[in-house]
MARKENU-128910 format. One record per residue (C-alpha): z, x, y negated; residue in three letters. Coordinates in steps of 0.25 Angstrom, whole numbers. Layout:
PT,Z,X,Y,ALA $
...
end
This chain:
PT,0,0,0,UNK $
PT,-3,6,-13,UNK $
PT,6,4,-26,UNK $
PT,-2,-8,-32,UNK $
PT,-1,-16,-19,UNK $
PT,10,-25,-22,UNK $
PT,15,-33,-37,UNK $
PT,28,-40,-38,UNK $
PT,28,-52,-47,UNK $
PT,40,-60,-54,UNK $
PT,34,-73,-61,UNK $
PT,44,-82,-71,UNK $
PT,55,-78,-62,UNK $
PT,68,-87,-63,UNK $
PT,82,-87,-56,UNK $
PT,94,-93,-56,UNK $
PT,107,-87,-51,UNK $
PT,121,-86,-52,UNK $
PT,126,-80,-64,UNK $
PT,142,-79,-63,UNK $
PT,150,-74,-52,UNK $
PT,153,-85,-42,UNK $
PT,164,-87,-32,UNK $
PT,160,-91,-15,UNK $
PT,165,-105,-19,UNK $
PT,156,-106,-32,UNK $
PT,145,-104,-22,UNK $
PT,148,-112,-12,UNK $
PT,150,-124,-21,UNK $
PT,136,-120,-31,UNK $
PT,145,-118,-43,UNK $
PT,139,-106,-46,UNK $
PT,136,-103,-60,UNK $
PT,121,-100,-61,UNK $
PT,109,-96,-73,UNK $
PT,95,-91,-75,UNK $
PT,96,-76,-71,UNK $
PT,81,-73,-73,UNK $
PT,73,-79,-81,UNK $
PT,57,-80,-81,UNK $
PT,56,-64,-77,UNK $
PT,40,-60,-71,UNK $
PT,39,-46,-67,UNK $
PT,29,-37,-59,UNK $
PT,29,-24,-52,UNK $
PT,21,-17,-42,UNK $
PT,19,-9,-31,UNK $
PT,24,6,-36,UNK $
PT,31,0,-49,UNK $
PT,46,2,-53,UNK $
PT,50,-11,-62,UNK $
PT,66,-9,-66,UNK $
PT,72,-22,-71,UNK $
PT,80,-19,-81,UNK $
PT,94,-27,-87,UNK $
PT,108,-28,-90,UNK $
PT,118,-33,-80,UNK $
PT,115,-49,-79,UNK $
PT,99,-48,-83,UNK $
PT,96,-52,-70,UNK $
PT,89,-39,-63,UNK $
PT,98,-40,-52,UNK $
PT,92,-57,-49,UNK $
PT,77,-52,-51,UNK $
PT,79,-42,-40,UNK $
PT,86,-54,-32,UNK $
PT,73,-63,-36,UNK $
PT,64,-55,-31,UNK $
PT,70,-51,-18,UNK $
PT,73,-67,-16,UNK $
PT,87,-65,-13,UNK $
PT,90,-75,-25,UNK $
PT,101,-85,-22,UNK $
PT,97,-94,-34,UNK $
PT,83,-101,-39,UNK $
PT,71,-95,-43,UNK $
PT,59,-98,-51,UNK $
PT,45,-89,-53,UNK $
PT,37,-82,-46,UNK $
PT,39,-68,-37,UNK $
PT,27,-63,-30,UNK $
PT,24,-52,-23,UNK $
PT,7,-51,-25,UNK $
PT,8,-65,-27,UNK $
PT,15,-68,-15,UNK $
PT,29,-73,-17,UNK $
PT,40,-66,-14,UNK $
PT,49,-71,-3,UNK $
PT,60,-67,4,UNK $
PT,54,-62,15,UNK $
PT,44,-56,8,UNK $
PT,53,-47,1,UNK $
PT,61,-44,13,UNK $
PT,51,-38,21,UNK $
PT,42,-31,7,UNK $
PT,52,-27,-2,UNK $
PT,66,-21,-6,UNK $
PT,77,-23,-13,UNK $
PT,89,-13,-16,UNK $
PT,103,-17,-20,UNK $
PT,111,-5,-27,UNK $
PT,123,-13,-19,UNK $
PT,116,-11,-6,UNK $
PT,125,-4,5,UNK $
PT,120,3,18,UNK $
PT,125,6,31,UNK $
PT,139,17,31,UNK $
PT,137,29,41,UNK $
PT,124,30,39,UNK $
PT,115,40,35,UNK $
PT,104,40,22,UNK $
PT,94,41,34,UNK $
PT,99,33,44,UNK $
PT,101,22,34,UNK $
PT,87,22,30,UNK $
PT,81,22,45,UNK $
PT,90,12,49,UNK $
PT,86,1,38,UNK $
PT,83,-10,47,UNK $
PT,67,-10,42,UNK $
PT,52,-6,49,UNK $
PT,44,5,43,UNK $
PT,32,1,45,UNK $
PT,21,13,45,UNK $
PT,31,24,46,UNK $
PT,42,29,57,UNK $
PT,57,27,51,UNK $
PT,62,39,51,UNK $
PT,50,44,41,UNK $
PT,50,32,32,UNK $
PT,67,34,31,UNK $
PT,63,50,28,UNK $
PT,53,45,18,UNK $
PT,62,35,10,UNK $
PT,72,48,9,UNK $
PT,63,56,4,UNK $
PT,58,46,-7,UNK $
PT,72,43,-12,UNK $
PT,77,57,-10,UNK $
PT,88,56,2,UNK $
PT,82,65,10,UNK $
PT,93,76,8,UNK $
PT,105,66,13,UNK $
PT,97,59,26,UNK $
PT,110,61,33,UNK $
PT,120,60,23,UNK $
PT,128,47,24,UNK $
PT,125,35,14,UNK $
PT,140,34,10,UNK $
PT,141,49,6,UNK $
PT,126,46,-2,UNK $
PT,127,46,-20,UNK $
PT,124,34,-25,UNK $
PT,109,38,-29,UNK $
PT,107,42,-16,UNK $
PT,112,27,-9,UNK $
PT,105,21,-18,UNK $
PT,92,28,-16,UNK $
PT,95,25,0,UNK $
PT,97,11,-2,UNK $
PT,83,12,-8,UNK $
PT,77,20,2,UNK $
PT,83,7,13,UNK $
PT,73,-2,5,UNK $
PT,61,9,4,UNK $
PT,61,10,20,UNK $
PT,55,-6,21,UNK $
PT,45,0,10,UNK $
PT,46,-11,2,UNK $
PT,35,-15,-10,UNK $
PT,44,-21,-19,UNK $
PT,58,-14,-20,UNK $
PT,70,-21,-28,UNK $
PT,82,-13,-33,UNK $
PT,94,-17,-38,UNK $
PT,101,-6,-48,UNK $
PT,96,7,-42,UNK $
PT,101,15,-50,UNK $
PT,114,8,-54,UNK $
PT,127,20,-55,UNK $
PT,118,32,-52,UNK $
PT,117,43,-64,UNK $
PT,104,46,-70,UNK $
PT,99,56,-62,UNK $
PT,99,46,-49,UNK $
PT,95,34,-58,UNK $
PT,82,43,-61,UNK $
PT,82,47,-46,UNK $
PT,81,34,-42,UNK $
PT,71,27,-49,UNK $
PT,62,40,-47,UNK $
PT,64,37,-33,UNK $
PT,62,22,-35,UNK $
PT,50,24,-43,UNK $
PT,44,36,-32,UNK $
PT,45,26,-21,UNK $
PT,39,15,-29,UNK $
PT,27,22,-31,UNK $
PT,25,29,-17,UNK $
PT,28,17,-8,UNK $
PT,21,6,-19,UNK $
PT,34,-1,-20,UNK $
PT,37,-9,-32,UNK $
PT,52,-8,-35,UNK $
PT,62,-16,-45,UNK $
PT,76,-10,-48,UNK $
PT,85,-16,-59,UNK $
PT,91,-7,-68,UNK $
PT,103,-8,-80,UNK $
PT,102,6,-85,UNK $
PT,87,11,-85,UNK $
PT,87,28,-89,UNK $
PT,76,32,-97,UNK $
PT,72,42,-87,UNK $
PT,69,32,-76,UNK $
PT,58,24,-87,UNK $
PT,45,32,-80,UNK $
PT,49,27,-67,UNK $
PT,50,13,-70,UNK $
PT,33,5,-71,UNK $
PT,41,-7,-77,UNK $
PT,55,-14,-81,UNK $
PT,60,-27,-84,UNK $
PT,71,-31,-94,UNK $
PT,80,-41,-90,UNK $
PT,91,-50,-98,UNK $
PT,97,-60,-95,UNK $
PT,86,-64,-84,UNK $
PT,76,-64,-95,UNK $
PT,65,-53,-94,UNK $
PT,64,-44,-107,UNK $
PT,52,-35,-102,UNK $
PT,46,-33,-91,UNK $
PT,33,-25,-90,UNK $
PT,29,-9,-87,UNK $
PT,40,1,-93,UNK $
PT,32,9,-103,UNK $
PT,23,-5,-106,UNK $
PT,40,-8,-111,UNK $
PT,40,1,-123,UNK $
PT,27,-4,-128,UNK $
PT,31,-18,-126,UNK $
PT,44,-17,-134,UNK $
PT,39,-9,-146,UNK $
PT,29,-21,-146,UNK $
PT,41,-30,-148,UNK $
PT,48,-21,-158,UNK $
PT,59,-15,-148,UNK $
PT,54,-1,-148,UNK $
PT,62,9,-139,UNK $
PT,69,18,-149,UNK $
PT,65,35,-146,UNK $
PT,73,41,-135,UNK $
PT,79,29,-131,UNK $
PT,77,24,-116,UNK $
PT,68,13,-115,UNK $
PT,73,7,-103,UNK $
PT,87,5,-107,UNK $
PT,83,1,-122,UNK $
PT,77,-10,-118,UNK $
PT,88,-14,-108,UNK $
PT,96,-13,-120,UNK $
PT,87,-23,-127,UNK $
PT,88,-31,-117,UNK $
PT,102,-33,-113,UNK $
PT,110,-42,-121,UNK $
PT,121,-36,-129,UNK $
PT,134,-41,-127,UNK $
PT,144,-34,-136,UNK $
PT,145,-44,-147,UNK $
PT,141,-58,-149,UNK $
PT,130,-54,-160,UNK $
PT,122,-44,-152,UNK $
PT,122,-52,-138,UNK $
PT,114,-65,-150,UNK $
PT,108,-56,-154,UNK $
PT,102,-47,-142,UNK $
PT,102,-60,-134,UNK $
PT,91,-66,-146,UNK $
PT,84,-52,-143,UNK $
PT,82,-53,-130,UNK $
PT,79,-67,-132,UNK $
PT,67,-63,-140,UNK $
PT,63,-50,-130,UNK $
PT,62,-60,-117,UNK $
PT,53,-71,-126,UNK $
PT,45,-57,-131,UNK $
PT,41,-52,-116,UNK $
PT,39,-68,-114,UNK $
PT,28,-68,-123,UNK $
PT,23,-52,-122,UNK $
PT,28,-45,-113,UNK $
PT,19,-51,-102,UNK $
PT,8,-43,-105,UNK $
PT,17,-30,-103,UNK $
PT,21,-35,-89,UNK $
PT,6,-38,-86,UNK $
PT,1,-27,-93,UNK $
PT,9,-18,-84,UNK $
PT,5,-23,-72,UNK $
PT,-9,-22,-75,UNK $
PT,-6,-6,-77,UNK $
PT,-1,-5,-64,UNK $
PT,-13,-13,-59,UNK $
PT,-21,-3,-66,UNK $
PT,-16,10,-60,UNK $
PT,-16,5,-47,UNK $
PT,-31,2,-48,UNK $
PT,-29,-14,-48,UNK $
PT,-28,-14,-33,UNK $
PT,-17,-24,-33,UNK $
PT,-16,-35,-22,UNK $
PT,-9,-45,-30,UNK $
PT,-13,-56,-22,UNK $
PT,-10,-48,-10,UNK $
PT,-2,-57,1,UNK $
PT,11,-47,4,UNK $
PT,12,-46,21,UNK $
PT,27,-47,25,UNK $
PT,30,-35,32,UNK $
PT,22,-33,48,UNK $
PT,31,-27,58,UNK $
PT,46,-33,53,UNK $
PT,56,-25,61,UNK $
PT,62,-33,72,UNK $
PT,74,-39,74,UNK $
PT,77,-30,87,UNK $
PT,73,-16,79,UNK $
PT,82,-21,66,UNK $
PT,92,-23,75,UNK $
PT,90,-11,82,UNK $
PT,90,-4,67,UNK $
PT,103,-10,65,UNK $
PT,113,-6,77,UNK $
PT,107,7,75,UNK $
PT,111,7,60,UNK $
PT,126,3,63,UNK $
PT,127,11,75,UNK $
PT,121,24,70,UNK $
PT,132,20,57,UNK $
PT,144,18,66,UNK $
PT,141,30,74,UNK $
PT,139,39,63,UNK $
PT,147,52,61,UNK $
PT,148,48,46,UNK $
PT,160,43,39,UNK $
PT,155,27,40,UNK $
PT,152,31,54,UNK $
PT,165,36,58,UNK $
PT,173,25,51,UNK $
PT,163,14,60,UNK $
PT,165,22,72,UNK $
PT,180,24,72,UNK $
PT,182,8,66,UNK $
PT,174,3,79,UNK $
PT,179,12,89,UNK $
PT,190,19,86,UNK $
PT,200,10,77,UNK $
PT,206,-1,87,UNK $
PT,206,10,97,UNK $
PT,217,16,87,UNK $
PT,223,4,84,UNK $
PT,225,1,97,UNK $
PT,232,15,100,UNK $
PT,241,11,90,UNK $
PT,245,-1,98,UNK $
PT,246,6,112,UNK $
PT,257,17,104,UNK $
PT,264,6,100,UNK $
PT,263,-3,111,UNK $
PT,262,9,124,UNK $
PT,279,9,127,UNK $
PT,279,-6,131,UNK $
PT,289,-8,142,UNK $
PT,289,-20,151,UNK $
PT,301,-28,146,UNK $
PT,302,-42,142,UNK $
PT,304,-38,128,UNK $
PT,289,-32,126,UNK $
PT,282,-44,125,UNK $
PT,283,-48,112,UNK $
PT,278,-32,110,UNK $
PT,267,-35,119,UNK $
PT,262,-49,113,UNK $
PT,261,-40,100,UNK $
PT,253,-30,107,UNK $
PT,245,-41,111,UNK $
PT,244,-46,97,UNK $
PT,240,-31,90,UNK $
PT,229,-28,100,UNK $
PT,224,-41,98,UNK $
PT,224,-40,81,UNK $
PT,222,-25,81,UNK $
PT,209,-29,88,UNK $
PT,205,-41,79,UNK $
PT,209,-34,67,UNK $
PT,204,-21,69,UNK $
PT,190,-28,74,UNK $
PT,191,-35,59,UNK $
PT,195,-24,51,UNK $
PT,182,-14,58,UNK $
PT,173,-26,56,UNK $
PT,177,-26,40,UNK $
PT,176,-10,38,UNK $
PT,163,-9,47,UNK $
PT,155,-23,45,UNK $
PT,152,-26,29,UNK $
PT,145,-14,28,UNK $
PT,135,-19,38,UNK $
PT,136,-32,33,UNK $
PT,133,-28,20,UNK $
PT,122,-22,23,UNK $
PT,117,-32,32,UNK $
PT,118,-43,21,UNK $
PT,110,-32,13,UNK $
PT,98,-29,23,UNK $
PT,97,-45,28,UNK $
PT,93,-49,12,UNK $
PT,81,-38,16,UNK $
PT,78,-47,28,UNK $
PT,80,-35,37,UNK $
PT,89,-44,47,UNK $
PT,97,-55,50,UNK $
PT,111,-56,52,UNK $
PT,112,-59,66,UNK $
PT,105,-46,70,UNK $
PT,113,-38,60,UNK $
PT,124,-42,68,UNK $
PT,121,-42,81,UNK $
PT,118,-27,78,UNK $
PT,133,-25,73,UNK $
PT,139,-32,84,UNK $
PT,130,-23,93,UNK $
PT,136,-11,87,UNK $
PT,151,-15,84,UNK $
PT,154,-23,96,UNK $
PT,152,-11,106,UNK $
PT,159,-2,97,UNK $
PT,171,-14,97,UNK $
PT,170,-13,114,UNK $
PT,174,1,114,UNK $
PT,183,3,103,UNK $
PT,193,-11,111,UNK $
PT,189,-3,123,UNK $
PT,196,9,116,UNK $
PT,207,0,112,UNK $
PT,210,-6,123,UNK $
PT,212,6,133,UNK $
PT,222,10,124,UNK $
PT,232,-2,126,UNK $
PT,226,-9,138,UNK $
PT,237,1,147,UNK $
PT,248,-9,136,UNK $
PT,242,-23,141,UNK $
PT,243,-19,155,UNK $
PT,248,-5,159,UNK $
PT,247,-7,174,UNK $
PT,235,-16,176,UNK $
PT,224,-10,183,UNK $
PT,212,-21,180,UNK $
PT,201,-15,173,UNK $
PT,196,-29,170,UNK $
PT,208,-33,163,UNK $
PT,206,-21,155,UNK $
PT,191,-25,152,UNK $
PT,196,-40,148,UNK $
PT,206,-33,138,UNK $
PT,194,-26,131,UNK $
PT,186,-38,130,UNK $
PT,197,-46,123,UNK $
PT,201,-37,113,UNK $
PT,185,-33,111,UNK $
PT,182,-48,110,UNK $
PT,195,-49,100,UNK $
PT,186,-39,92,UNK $
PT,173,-43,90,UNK $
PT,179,-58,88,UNK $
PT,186,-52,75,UNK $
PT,177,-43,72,UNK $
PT,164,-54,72,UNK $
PT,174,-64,64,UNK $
PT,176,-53,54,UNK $
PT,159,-51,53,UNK $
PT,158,-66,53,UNK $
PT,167,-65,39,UNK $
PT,161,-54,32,UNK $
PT,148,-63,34,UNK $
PT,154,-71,23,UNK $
PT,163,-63,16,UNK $
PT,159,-52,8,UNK $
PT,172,-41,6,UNK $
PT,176,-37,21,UNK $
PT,190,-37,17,UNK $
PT,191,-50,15,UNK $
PT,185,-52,26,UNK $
PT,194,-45,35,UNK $
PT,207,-52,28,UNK $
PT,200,-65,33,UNK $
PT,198,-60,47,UNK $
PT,210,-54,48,UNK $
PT,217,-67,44,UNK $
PT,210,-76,54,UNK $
PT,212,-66,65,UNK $
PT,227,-65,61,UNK $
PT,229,-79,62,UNK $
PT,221,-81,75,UNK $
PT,230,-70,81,UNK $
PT,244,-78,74,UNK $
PT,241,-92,81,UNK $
PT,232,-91,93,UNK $
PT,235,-77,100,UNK $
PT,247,-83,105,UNK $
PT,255,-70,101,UNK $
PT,261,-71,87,UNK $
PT,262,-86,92,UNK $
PT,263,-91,105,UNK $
PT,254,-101,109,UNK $
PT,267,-109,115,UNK $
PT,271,-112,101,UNK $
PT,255,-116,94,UNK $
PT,256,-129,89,UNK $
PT,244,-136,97,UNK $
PT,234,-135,86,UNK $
PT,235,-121,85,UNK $
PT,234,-120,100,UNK $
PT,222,-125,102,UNK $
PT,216,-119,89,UNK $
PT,219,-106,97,UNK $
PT,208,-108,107,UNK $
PT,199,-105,95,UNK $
PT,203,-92,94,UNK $
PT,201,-78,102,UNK $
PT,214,-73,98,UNK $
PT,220,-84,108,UNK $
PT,212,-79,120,UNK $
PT,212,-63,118,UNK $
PT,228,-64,115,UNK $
PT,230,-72,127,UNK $
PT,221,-63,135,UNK $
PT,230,-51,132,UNK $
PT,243,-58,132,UNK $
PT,239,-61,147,UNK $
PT,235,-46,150,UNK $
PT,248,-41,144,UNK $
PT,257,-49,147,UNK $
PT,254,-54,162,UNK $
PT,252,-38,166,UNK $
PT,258,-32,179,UNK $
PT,270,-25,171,UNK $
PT,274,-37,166,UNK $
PT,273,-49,177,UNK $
PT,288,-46,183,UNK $
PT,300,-50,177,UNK $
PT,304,-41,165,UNK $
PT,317,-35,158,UNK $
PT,319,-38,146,UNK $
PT,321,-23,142,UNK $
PT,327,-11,147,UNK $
PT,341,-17,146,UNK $
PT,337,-32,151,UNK $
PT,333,-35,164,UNK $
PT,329,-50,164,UNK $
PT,323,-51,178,UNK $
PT,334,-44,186,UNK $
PT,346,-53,177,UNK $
PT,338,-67,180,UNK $
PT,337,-70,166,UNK $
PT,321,-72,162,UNK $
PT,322,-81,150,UNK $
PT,315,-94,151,UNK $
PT,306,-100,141,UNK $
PT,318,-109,137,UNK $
PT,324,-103,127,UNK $
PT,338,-114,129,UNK $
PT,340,-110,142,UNK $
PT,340,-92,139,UNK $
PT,348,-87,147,UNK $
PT,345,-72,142,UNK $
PT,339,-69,127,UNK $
PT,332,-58,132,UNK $
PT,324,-60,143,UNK $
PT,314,-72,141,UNK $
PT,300,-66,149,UNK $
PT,301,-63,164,UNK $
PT,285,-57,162,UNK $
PT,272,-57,155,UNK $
PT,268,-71,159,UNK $
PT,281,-77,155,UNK $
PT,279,-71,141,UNK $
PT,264,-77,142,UNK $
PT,269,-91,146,UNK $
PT,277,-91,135,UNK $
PT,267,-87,126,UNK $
PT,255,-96,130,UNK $
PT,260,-108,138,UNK $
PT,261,-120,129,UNK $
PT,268,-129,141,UNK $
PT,275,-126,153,UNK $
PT,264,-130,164,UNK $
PT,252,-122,155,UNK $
PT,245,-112,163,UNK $
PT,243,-101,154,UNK $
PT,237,-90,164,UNK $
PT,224,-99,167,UNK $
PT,224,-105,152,UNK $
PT,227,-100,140,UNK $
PT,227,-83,147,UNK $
PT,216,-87,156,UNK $
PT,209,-72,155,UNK $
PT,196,-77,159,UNK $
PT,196,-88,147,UNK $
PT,203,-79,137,UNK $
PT,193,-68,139,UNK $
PT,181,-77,138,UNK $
PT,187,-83,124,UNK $
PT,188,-70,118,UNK $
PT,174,-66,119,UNK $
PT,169,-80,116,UNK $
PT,175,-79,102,UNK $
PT,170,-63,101,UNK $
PT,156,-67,105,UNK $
PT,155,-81,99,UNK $
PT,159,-75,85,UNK $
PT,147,-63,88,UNK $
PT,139,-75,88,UNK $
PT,145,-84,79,UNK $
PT,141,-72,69,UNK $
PT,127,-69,72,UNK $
PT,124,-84,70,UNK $
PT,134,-83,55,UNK $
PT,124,-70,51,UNK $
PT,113,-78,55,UNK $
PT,115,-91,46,UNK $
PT,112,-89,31,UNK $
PT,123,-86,21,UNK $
PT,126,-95,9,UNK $
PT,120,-91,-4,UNK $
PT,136,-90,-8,UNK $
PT,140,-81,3,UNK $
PT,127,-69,4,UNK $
PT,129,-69,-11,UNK $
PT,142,-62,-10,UNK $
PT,133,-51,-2,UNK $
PT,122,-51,-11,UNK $
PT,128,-39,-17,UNK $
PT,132,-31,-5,UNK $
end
């Protein structure tokens, strides 16, 4: 494709947006305070031309880019065609760019690894040499394998440039590029920008506040913004002659591009001067209305000109041939976040040792506190609360890894499904295909440590086996739970508190620890059966408590032998004969526990191990795929807009 192949056109552009800060409940209800934000703006720009839209904070440059990539929530009127052929959602997607200077990548992974595994075909060249050609072009070849978080901020911003540039798009979209960087990155930057433009025959719009005179020769055209209205908008150097035309000359040695900002900009620091720059910028955007077409026109037509007229305008614009699978972006994907979590980096490490090596810890902790349990009557209640911690150290540490290792996925998976690259479902079926065998190893870990507590004397591997699965079906269940709120919640904090609390309360009533479930009011009872926390609790209770050591009569301690006196308490508490002794074994302790009447059988009931077992992973599974099908429907307008930003 040669430079003049491709013309972008804005016509009488309107649109309507929210102009206030509004809160979740605003939204729900459509109380949302909205206005005009742009106002009857036409632009164009070509193939191998870099427009820069130009405004204070508020002129709506952030909105056009927004227009034009339809990511808009609000109503539009006009006209965007790309050679004449509207500009769709799809279209963009799959022809053109568009780069956030909030856009986050993946942690632990390199500047090269990052650009090969952008989840995108490379059609006409092998990956490897495109992803070597786009570091070349944006100067990063010196730091391949250096780190993105140990990157400057000029060189992540150029990477996140270089994630779009792989799709080789014809129509690139940049939000603040050169926002915080120093002059001598600024200038870098747009060189760059301008370099690729012209070798690749993209036509790239960035939005700028603060324009350096040194960056004028890069740009073929600018558009003034203010308030939505457009103040010019033609070729850059045509810009000089057009406002000494009107009688704003640029004064010597002053920067042009920034002088006209000025003038463009509402002043603000006194009642007088916002009437009166408000009337003169009043009078500029009726002045362009009426002149300042032909300087739009009359630049395009120069353009025409050097690139011999050869422009299909009328040239139908074929959506991409060849889109990438869904098997090969998936493939991408688990390569990405494996080849992340695996890494040797800092990010790496820290994944690695959350999803293998912290509940093995935790759990290490509990066997020194737990190893010296003797076989008296006594040690039950320390035993229920071993119960209790393996079973919150399990659901809270599968929440608080899901929180430190998720929202950096998340985020970028909000940001690379707006680019059409995939779909929720796929993005988590790759997750789940990473973190759930790392889960199965590190509770394999975790349970070898404290499996010889639970029963020091049983020789039945399956037993063992069955233990895993519980706890590792505990652990995907919070853990999904917690993904299932971050869906929906933006700050992962507050998502953790909210998982945290519903876990806490599930392991308060229905567990049958901190509460027996003799004393459960009848409809909490049966609002227990909608709860793993019943099942995996009664699980271990019975593997605990109904082991060899503990099915003969036991002393109370050292000092009180109750089976040898006579004197095993009775579950009336009127007729004690002893205050000590009250469990003659591990299943008097259970029936206590879990038997809400005299005549219930609790072993083939409420312990059944067959029934407890396939509870457990019913909730884990069913919440895998309770999620895929909640990232499969479509979010509210209200809830993606608090990750617009992300």
């Amino acid at each position: 494709m040669i430079a003049s192949d491709y013309v972008l056109e804005l016509c009488n552009v309107f649109y309507t947006g929210q102009v206030e800060p509004s809160t979740c409940m605003q939204r729900m209800m459509g109380s949302v305070k909205t206005g005009i934000i742009l106002k009857d703006v036409s632009l164009t720009v070509q193939s191998g031309e870099v427009l820069a839209v130009l405004g204070s904070k508020g002129s709506g440059k952030k909105a056009l880019l927004d227009v034009i990539s339809r990511r808009v929530q609000g109503p539009t009127r006009g006209q965007i065609l790309l050679n004449s052929q509207p500009m769709s959602i799809s279209l963009f997607q799959q022809r053109c760019g568009y780069v956030s200077h909030k856009c986050d990548l993946i942690p632990g992974l390199s500047v090269q690894e990052t650009l090969y595994f952008t989840p995108t075909k490379v059609s006409g060249y092998t990956k490897k040499t495109k992803v070597k050609q786009v570091m070349a072009d944006l100067a990063l070849s010196q730091m391949a394998n250096r780190c993105t978080e140990y990157l400057t901020q000029s060189e992540y911003r150029r990477l996140i440039i270089g994630v779009q540039l792989i799709k080789d798009p014809i129509i690139l979209l940049l939000d603040e590029p050169t926002l915080d960087l120093d002059p001598l990155n600024t200038y870098l930057v747009i060189s760059i920008l301008s370099n690729a433009a012209k070798k690749y025959g993209t036509a790239i719009i960035l939005t700028m506040e603060k324009p350096r005179s040194d960056v004028f020769p890069f740009l073929e055209r600018v558009l003034y913004l203010c308030l939505g209205d457009v103040v010019y908008m033609g070729g850059t150097r045509q810009m000089l002659e057009y406002f000494n035309a009107i009688g704003f000359p640029c004064p010597q040695l002053e920067n042009p591009l920034m002088y006209y900002l000025c003038l463009s900009t509402v002043d603000r620091r006194s009642r007088e001067r916002f009437v009166e720059s408000n009337h003169q910028i009043t009078a500029l955007v009726e002045k362009f209305k009426m002149e300042g077409n032909a300087y739009n026109k009359g630049a395009l037509s120069h353009t025409l000109e050097r690139g011999n007229g050869m422009v299909g305008h009328n040239n139908k614009i074929p959506l991409l041939q060849g889109r990438p699978s869904s098997f090969y972006v998936g493939w991408i994907l688990y390569m990405r976040l494996l080849v992340a979590t695996v890494s040797v980096r800092k990010a790496g490490l820290k994944q690695l040792f959350l999803r293998l090596f912290f509940v093995p810890l935790y759990f290490f902790i509990l066997w020194c506190f737990y190893n010296d349990i003797k076989k008296y009557q006594h040690t039950f209640i320390t035993r229920n609360g071993f119960i209790f911690n393996v079973l919150a150290g399990v659901s809270f540490l599968g929440i608080i890894n899901t929180v430190l290792i998720y929202p950096a996925y998340r985020t970028r998976y909000y940001q690379e499904s707006q680019e059409g690259l995939y779909g929720g479902t796929l993005f988590l079926i790759t997750y789940n295909f990473v973190s759930i065998p790392f889960s199965f190893v590190s509770i394999l870990a975790a349970s070898v440590i404290v499996y010889p507590l639970v029963a020091p004397i049983a020789n039945d591997p399956l037993q063992d086996f069955l233990f895993v699965l519980v706890l590792w079906a505990c652990y995907i269940f919070t853990e999904q739970q917690t993904m299932a709120l971050l869906m929906i919640v933006k700050d992962y904090l507050t998502a953790a508190i909210l998982s945290i609390y519903i876990t806490s309360l599930c392991l308060a009533l229905s567990s049958g620890i901190l509460r027996s479930m003799k004393g459960l009011p009848e409809w909490l009872y049966y609002l227990t059966y909608a709860t793993q926390t019943r099942y995996a609790a009664a699980f271990l209770s019975r593997q605990v408590f109904l082991a060899p050591e503990l099915h003969d009569p036991l002393p109370y301690d050292a000092h009180r032998n109750c089976s040898s006196m006579g004197l095993i308490e009775t579950s009336n508490v009127n007729g004690l004969t002893n205050a000590f002794c009250r469990y003659a074994s591990g299943q008097a302790f259970l029936t206590e526990r879990y038997a809400r009447e005299n005549t219930e059988l609790i072993f083939s009931g409420i312990l059944d191990v067959e029934t407890n077992i396939g509870a457990c992973f019913g909730f884990a599974f069913g919440i895998v795929i309770f999620n895929m099908f909640l990232y499969l429907i479509p979010l509210p307008a209200f809830v993606k807009a608090k990750f617009r930003e992300e």
